[in-house]
DRENTORKOL-3810 file (N, C-alpha, C; in nm, 4 decimals):
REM DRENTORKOL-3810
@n.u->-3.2845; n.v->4.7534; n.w->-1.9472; ca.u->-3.2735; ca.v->4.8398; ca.w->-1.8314; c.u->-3.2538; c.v->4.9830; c.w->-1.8796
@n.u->-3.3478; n.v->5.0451; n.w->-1.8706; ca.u->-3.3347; ca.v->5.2199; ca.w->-1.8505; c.u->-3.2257; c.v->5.3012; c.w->-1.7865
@n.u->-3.1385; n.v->5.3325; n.w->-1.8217; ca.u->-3.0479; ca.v->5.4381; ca.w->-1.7314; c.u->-3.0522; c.v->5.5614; c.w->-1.7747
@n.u->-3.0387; n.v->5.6199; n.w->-1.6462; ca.u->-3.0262; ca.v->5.7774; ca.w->-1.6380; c.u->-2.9642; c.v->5.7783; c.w->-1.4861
@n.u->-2.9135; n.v->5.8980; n.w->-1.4893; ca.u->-2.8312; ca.v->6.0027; ca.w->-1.4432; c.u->-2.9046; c.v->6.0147; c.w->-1.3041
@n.u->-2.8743; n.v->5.9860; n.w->-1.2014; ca.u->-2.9420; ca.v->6.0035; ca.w->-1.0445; c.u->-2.8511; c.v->6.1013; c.w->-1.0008
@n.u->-2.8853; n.v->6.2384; n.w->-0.9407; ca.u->-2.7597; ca.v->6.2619; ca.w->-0.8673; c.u->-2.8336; c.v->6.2880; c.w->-0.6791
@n.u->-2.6972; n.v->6.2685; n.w->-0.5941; ca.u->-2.7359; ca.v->6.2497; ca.w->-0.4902; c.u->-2.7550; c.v->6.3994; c.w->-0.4310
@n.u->-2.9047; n.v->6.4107; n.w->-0.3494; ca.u->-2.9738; ca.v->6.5429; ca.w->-0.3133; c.u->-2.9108; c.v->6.5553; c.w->-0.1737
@n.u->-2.9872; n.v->6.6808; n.w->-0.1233; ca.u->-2.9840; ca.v->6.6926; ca.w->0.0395; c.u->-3.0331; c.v->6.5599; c.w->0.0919
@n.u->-3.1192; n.v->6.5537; n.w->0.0790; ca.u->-3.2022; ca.v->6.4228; ca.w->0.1263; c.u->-3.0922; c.v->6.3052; c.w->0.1616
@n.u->-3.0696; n.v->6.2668; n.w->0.0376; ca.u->-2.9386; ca.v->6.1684; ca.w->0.0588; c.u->-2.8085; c.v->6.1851; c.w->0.1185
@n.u->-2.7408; n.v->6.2778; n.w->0.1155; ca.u->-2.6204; ca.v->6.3781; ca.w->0.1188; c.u->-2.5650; c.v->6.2965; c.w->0.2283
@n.u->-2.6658; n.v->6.2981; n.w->0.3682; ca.u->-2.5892; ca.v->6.2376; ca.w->0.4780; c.u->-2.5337; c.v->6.0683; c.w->0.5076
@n.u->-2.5411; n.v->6.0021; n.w->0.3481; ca.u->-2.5143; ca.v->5.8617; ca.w->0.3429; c.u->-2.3808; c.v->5.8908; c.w->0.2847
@n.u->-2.2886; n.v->5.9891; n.w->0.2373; ca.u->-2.1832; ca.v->5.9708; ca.w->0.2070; c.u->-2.1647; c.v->6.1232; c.w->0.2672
@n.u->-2.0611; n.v->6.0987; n.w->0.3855; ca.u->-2.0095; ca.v->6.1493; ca.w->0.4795; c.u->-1.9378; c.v->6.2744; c.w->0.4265
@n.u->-1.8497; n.v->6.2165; n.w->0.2704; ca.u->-1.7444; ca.v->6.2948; ca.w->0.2767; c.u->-1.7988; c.v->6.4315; c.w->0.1328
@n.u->-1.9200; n.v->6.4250; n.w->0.1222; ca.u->-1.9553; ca.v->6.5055; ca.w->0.0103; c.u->-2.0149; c.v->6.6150; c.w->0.0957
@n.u->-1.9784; n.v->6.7382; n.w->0.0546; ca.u->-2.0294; ca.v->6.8649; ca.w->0.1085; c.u->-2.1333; c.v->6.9068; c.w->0.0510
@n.u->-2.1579; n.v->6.9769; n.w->0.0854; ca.u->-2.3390; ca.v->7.0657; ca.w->-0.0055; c.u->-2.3034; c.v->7.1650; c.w->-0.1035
@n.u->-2.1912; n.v->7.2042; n.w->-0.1290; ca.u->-2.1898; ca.v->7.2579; ca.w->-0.2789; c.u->-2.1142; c.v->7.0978; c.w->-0.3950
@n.u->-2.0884; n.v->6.9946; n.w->-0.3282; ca.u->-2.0487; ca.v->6.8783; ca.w->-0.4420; c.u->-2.1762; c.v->6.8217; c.w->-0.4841
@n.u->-2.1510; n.v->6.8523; n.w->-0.6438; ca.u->-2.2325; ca.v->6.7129; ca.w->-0.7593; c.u->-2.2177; c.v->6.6228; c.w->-0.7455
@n.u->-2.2267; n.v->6.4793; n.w->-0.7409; ca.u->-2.2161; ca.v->6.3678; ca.w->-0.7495; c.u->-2.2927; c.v->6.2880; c.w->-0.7769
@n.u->-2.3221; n.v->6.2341; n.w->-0.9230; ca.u->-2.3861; ca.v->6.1640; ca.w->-0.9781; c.u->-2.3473; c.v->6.0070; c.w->-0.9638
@n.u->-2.4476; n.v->5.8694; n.w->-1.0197; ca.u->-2.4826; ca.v->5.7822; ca.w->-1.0340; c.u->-2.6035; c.v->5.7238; c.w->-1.1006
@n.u->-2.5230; n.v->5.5504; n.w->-1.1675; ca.u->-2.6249; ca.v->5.5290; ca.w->-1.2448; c.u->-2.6922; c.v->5.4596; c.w->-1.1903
@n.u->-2.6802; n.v->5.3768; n.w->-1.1373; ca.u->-2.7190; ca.v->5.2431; ca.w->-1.0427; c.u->-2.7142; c.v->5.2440; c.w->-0.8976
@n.u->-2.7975; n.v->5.2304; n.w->-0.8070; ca.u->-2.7476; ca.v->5.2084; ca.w->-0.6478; c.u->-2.7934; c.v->5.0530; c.w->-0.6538
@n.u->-2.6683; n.v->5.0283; n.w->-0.5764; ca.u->-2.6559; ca.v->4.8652; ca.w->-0.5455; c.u->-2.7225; c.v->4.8571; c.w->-0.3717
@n.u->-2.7909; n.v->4.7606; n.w->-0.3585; ca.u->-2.8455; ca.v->4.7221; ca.w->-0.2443; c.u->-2.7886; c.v->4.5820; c.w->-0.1581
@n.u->-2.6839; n.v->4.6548; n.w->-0.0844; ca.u->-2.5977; ca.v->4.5413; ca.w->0.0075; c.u->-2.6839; c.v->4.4092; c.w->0.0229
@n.u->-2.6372; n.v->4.2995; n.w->0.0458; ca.u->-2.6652; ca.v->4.1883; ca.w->0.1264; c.u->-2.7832; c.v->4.0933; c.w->0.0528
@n.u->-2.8026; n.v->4.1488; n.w->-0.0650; ca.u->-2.9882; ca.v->4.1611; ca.w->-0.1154; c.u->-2.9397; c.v->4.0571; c.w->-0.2556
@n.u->-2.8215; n.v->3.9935; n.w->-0.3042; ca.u->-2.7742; ca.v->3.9068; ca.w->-0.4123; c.u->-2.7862; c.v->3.9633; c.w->-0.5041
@n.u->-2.7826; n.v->3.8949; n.w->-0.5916; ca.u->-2.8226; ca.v->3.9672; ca.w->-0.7569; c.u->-2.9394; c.v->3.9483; c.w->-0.8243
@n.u->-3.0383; n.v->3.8461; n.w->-0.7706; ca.u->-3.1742; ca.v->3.8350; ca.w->-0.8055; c.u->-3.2348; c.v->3.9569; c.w->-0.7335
@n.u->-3.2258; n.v->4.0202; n.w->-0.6529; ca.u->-3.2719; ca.v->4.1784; ca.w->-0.5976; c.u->-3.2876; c.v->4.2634; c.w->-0.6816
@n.u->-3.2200; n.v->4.3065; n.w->-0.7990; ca.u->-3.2629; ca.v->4.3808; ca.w->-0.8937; c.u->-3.1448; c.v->4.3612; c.w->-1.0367
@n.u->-3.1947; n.v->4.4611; n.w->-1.1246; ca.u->-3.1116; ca.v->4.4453; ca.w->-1.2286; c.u->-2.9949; c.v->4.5265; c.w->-1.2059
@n.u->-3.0222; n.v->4.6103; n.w->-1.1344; ca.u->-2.8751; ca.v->4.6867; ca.w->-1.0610; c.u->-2.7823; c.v->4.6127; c.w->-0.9989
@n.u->-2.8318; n.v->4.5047; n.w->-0.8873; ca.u->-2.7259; ca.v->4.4740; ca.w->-0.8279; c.u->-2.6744; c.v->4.3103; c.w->-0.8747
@n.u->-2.7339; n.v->4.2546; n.w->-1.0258; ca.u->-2.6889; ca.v->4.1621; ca.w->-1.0962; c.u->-2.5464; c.v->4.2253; c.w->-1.1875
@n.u->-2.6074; n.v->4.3258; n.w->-1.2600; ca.u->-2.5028; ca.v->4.4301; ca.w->-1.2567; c.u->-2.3869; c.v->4.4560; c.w->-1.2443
@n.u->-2.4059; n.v->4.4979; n.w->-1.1086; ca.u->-2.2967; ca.v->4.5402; ca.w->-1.0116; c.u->-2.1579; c.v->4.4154; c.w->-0.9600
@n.u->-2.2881; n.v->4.2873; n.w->-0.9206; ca.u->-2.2250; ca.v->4.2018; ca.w->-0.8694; c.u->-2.1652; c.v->4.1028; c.w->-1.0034
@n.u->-2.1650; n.v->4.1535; n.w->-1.1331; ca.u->-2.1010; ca.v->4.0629; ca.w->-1.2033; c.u->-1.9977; c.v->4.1470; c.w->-1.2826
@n.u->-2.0245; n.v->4.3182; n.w->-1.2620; ca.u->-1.9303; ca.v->4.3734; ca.w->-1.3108; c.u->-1.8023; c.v->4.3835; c.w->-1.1749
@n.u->-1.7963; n.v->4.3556; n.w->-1.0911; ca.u->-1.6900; ca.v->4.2895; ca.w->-0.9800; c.u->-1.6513; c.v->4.1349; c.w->-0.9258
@n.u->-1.6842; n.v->4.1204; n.w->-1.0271; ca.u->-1.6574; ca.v->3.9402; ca.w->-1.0678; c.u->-1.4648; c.v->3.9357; c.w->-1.0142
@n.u->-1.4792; n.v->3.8920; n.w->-0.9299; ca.u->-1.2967; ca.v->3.8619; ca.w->-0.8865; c.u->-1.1919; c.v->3.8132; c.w->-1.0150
@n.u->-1.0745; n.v->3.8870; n.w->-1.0056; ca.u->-1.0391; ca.v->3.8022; ca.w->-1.1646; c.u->-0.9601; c.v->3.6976; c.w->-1.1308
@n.u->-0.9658; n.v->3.6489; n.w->-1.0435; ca.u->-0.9079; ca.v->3.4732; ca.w->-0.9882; c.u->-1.0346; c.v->3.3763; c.w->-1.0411
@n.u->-1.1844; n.v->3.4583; n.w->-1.1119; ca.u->-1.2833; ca.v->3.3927; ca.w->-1.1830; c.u->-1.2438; c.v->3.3540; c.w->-1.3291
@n.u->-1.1217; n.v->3.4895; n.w->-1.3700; ca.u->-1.0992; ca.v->3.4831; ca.w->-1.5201; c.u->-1.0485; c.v->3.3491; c.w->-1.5831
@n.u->-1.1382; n.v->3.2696; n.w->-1.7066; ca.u->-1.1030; ca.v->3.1851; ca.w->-1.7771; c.u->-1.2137; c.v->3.0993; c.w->-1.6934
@n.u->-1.3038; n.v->3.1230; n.w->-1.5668; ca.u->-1.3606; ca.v->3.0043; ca.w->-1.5668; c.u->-1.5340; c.v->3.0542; c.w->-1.6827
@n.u->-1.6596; n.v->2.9295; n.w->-1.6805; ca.u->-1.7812; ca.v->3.0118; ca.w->-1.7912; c.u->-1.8500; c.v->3.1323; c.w->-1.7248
@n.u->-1.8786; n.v->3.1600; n.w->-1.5910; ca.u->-1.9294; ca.v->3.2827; ca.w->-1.5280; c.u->-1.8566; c.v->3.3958; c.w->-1.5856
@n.u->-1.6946; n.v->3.4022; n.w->-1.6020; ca.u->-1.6174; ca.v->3.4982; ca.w->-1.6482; c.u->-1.7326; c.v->3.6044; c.w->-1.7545
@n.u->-1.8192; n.v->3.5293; n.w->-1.8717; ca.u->-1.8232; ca.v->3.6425; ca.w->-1.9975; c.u->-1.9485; c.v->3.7141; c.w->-1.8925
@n.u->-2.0313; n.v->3.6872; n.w->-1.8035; ca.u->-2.0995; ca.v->3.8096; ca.w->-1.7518; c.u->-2.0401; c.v->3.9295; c.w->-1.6768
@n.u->-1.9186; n.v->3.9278; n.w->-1.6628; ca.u->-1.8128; ca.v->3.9965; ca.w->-1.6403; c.u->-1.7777; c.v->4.1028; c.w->-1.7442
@n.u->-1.7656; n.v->4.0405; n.w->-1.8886; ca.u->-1.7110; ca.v->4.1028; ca.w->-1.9679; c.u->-1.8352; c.v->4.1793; c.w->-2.0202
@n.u->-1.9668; n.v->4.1335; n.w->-2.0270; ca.u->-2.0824; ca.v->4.1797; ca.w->-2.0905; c.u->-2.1083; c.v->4.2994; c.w->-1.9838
@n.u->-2.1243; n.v->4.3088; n.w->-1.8560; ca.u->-2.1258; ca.v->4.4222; ca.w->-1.7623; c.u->-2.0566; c.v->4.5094; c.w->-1.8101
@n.u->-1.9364; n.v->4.5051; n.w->-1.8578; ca.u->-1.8384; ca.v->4.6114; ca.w->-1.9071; c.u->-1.8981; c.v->4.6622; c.w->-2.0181
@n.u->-1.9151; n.v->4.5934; n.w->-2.1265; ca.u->-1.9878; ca.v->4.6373; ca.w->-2.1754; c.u->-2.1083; c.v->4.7107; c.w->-2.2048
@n.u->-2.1877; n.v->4.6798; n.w->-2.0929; ca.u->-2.3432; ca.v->4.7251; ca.w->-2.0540; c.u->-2.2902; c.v->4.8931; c.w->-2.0103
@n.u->-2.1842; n.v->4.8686; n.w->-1.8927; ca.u->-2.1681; ca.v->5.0234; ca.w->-1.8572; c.u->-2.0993; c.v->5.1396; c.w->-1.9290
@n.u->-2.0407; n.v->5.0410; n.w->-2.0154; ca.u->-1.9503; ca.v->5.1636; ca.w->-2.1250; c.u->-2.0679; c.v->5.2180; c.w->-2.2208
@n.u->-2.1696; n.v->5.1275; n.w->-2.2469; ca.u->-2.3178; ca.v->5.1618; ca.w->-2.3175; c.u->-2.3819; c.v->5.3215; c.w->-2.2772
@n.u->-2.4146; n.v->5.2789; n.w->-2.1264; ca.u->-2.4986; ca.v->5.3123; ca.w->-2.0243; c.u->-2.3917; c.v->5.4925; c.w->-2.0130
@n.u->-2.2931; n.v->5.4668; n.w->-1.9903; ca.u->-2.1954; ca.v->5.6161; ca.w->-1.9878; c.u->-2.2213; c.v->5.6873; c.w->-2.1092
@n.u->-2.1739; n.v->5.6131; n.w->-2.2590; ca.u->-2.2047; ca.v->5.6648; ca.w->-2.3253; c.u->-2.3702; c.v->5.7317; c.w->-2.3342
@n.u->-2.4701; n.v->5.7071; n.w->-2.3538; ca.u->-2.6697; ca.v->5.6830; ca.w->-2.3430; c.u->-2.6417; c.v->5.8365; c.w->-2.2677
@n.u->-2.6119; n.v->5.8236; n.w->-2.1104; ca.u->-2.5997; ca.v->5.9111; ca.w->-2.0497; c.u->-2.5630; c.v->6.0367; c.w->-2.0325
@n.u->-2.4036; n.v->6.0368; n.w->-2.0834; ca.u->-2.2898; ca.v->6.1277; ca.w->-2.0564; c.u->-2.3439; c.v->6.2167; c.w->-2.1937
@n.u->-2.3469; n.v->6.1219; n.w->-2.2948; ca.u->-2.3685; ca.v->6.1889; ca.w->-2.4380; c.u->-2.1409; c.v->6.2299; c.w->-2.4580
@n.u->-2.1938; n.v->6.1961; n.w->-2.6538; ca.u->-2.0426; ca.v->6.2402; ca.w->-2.6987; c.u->-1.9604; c.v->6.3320; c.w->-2.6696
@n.u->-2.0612; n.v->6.4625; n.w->-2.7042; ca.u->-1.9874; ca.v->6.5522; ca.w->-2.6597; c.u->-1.9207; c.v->6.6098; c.w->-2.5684
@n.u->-1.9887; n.v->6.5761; n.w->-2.4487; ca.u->-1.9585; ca.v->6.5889; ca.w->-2.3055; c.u->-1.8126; c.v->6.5259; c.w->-2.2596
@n.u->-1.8570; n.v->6.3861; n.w->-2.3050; ca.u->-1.7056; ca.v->6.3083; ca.w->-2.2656; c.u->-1.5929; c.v->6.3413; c.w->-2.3427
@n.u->-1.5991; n.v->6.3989; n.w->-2.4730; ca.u->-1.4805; ca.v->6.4269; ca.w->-2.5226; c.u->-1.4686; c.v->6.5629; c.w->-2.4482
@n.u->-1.5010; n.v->6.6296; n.w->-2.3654; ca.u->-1.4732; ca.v->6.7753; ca.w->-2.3396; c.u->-1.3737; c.v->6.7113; c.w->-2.2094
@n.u->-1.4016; n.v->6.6203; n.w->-2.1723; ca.u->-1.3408; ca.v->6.6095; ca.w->-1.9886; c.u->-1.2144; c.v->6.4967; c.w->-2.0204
@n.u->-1.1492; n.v->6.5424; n.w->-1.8849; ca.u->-1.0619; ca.v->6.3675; ca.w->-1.8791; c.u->-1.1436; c.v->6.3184; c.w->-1.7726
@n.u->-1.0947; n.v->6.1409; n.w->-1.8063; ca.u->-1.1940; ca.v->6.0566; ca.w->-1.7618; c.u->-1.0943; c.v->5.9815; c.w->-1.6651
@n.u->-1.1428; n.v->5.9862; n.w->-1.5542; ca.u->-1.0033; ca.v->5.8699; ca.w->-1.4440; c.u->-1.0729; c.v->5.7794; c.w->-1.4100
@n.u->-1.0456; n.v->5.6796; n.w->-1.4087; ca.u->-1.0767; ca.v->5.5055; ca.w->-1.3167; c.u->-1.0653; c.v->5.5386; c.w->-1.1945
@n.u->-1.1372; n.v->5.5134; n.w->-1.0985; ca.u->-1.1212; ca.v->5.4627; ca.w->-0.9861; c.u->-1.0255; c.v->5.3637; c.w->-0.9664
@n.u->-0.9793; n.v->5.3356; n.w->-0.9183; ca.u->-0.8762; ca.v->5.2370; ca.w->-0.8994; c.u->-0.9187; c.v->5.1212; c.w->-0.8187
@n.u->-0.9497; n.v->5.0066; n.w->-0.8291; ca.u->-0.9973; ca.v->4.8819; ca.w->-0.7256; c.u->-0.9150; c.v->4.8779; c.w->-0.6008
@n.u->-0.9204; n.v->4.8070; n.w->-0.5023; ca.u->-0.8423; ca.v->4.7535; ca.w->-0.3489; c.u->-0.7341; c.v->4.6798; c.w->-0.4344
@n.u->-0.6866; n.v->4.5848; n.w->-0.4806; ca.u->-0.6209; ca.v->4.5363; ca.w->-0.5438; c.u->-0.4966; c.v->4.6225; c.w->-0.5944
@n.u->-0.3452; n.v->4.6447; n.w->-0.5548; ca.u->-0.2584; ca.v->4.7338; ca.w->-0.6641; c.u->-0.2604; c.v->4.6802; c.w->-0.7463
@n.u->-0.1691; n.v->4.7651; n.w->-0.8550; ca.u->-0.1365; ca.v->4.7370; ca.w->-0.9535; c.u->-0.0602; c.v->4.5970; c.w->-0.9339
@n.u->-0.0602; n.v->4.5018; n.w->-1.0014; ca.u->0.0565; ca.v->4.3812; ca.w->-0.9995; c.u->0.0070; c.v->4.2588; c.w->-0.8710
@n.u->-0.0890; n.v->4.3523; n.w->-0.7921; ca.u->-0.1434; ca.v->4.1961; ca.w->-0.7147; c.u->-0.2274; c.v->4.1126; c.w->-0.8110
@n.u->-0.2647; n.v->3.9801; n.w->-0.7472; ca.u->-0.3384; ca.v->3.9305; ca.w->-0.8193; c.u->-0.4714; c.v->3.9743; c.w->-0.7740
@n.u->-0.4909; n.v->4.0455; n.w->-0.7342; ca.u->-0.6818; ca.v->4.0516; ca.w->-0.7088; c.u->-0.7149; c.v->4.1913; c.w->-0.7536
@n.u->-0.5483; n.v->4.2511; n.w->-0.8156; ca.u->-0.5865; ca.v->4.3756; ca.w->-0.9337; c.u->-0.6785; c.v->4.3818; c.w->-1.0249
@n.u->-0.7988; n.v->4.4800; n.w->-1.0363; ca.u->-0.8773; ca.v->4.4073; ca.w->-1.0896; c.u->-0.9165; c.v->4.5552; c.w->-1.1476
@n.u->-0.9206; n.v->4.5565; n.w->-1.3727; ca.u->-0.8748; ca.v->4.6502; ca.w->-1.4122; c.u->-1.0062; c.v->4.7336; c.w->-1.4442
@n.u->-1.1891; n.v->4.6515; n.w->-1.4170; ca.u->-1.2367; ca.v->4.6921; ca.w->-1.4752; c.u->-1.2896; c.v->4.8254; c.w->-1.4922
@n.u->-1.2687; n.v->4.9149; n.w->-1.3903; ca.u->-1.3216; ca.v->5.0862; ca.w->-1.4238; c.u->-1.2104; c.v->5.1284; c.w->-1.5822
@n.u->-1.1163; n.v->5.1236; n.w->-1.6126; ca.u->-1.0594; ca.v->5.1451; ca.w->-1.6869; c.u->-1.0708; c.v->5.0709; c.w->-1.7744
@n.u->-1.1251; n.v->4.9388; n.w->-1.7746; ca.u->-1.1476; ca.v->4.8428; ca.w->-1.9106; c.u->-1.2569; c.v->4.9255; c.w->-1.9926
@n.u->-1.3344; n.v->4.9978; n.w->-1.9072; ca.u->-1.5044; ca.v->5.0015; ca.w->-1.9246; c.u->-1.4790; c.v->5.1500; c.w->-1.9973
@n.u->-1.3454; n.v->5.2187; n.w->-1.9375; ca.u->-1.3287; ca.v->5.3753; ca.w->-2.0144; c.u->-1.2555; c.v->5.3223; c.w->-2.1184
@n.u->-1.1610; n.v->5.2342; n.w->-2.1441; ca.u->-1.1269; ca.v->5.2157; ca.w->-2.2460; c.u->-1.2045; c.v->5.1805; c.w->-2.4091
@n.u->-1.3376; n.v->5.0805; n.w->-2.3404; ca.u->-1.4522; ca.v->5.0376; ca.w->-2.4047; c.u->-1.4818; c.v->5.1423; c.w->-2.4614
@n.u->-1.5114; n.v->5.2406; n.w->-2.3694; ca.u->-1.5749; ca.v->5.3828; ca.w->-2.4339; c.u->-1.5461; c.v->5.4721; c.w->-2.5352
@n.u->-1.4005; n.v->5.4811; n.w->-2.4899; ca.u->-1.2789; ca.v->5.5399; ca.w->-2.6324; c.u->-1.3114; c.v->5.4505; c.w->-2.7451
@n.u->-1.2868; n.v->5.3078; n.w->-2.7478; ca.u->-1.3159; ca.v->5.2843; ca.w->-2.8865; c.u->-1.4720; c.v->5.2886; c.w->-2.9624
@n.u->-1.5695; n.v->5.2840; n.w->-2.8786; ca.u->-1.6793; ca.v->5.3018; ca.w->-2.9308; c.u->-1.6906; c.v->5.4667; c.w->-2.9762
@n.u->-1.6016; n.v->5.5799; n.w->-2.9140; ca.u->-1.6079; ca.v->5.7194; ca.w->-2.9607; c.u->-1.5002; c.v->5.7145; c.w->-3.0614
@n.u->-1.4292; n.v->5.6151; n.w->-3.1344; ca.u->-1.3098; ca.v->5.6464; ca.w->-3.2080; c.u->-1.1762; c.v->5.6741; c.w->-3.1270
@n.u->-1.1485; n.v->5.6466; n.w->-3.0107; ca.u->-1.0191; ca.v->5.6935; ca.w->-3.0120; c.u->-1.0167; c.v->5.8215; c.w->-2.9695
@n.u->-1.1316; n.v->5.9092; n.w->-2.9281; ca.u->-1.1131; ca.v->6.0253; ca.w->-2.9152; c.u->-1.1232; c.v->6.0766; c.w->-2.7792
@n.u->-1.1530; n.v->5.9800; n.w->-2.7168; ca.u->-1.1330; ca.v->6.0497; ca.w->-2.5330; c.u->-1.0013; c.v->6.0598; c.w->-2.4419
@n.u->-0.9953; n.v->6.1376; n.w->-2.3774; ca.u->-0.9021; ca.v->6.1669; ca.w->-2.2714; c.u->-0.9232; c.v->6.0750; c.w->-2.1660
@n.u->-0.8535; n.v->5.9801; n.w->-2.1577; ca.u->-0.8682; ca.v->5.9154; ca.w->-2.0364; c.u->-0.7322; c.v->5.8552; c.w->-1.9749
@n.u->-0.7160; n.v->5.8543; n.w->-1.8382; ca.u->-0.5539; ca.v->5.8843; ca.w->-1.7215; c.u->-0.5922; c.v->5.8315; c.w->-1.6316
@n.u->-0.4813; n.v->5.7449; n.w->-1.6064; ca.u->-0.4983; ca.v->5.6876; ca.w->-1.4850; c.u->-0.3965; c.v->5.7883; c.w->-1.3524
@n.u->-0.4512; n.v->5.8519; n.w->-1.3245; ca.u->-0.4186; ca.v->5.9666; ca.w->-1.2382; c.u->-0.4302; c.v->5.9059; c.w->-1.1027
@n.u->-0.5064; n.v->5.8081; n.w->-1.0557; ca.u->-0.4919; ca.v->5.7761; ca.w->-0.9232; c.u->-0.4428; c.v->5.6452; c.w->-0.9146
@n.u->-0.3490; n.v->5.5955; n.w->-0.8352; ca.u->-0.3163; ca.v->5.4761; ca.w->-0.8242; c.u->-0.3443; c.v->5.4434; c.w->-0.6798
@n.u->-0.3570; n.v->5.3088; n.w->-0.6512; ca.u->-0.3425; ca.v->5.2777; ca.w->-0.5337; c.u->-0.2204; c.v->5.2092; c.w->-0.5055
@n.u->-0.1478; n.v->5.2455; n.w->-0.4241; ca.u->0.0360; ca.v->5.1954; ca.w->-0.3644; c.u->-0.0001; c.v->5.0426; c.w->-0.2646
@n.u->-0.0962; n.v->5.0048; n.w->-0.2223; ca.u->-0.0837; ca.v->4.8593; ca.w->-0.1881; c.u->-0.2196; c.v->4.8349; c.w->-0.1785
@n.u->-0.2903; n.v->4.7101; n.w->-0.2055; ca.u->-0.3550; ca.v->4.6365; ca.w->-0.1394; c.u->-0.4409; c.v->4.6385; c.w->-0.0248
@n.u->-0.5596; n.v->4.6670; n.w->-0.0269; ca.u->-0.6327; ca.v->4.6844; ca.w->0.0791; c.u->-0.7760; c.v->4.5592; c.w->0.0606
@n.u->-0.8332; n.v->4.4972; n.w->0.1723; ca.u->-0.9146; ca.v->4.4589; ca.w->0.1627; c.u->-1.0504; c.v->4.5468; c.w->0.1318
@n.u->-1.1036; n.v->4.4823; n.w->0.0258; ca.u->-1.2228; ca.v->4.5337; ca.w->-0.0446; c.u->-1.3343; c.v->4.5918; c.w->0.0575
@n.u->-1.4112; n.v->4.6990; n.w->0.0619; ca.u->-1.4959; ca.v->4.7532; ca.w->0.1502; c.u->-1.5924; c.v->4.6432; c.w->0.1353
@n.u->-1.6259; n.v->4.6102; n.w->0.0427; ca.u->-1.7559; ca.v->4.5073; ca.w->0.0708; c.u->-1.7228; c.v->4.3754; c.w->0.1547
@n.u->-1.6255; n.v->4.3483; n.w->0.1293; ca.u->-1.5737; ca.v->4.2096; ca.w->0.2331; c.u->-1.5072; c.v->4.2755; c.w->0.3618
@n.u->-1.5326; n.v->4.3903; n.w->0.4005; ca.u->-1.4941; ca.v->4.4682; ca.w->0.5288; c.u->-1.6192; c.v->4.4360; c.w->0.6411
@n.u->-1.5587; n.v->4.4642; n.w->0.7558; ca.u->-1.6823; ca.v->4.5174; ca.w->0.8614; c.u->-1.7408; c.v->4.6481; c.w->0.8439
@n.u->-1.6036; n.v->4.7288; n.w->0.8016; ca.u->-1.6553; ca.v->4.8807; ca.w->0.7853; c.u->-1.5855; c.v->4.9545; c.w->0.7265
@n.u->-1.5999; n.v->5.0820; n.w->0.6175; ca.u->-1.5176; ca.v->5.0797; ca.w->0.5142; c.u->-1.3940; c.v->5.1613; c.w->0.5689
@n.u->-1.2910; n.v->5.1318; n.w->0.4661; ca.u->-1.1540; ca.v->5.1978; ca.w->0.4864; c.u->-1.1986; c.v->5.3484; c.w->0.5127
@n.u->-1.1062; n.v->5.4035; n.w->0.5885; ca.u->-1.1118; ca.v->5.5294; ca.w->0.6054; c.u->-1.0564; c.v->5.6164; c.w->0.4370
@n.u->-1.0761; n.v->5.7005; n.w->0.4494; ca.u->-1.0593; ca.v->5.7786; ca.w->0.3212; c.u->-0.9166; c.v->5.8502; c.w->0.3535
@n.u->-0.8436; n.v->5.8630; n.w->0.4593; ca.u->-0.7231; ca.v->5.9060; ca.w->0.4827; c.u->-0.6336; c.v->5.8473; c.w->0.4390
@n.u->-0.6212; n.v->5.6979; n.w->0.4594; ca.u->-0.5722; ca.v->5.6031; ca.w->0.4443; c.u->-0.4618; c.v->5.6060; c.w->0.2799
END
């Protein structure tokens, strides 16, 4: 799979509500709701790099771990060295807090991946936490508000 750097135009702009017209916002992959993981190599991807970790220890688990891998690849390919050592790098944080069980660590597994494939040399903080538990937007009717 080829990756590069998509970033979202005017064109697109009005599918995410909360981005203004002077914000960048890049992506590597768009996932296509409802469509499984035979739909593309994006959303096999997607849907195995959010593998629930109430999966962990069963055999589906290592396409889990190989996704992580694929995207810490794919950041690096992309971002290039230099770049990422210039910035700090934050995780998103999953629906899951810290300490539930459906905490689920992988944006930060995948920056961590990254540090050791650069040596140890990136800045990366977990600067955002989430304080409880929310049901996941994809298993929603409609997503959490961003106030929230």
């Amino acid at each position: 799979m080829v990756v590069k750097l998509s970033e979202i135009d005017d064109l697109s702009r009005p599918e995410h509500r909360f981005l203004e017209p002077g914000d960048r916002c890049f992506f590597l992959w768009e996932y296509t709701s409802n469509r499984g993981y035979k739909f593309s190599e994006a959303n096999n991807l997607i849907l195995n790099f959010k593998k629930s970790p109430d999966r962990e220890g069963r055999p589906e688990w290592q396409y889990k771990e190989q996704a992580i891998e694929k995207i810490a690849e794919a950041f690096l390919r992309s971002l290039g060295t230099e770049w990422l050592r210039s910035v700090t790098l934050v995780p998103i944080p999953p629906s899951g807090a810290k300490g539930s069980s459906q905490y689920d660590d992988r944006m930060l597994r995948v920056l961590e991946r990254l540090d050791e494939k650069l040596g140890s040399s990136l800045d990366v903080h977990e600067l955002i936490l989430q304080r409880e538990s929310t049901l996941a937007d994809h298993k929603a009717d409609q997503r959490q508000p961003i106030e929230s």
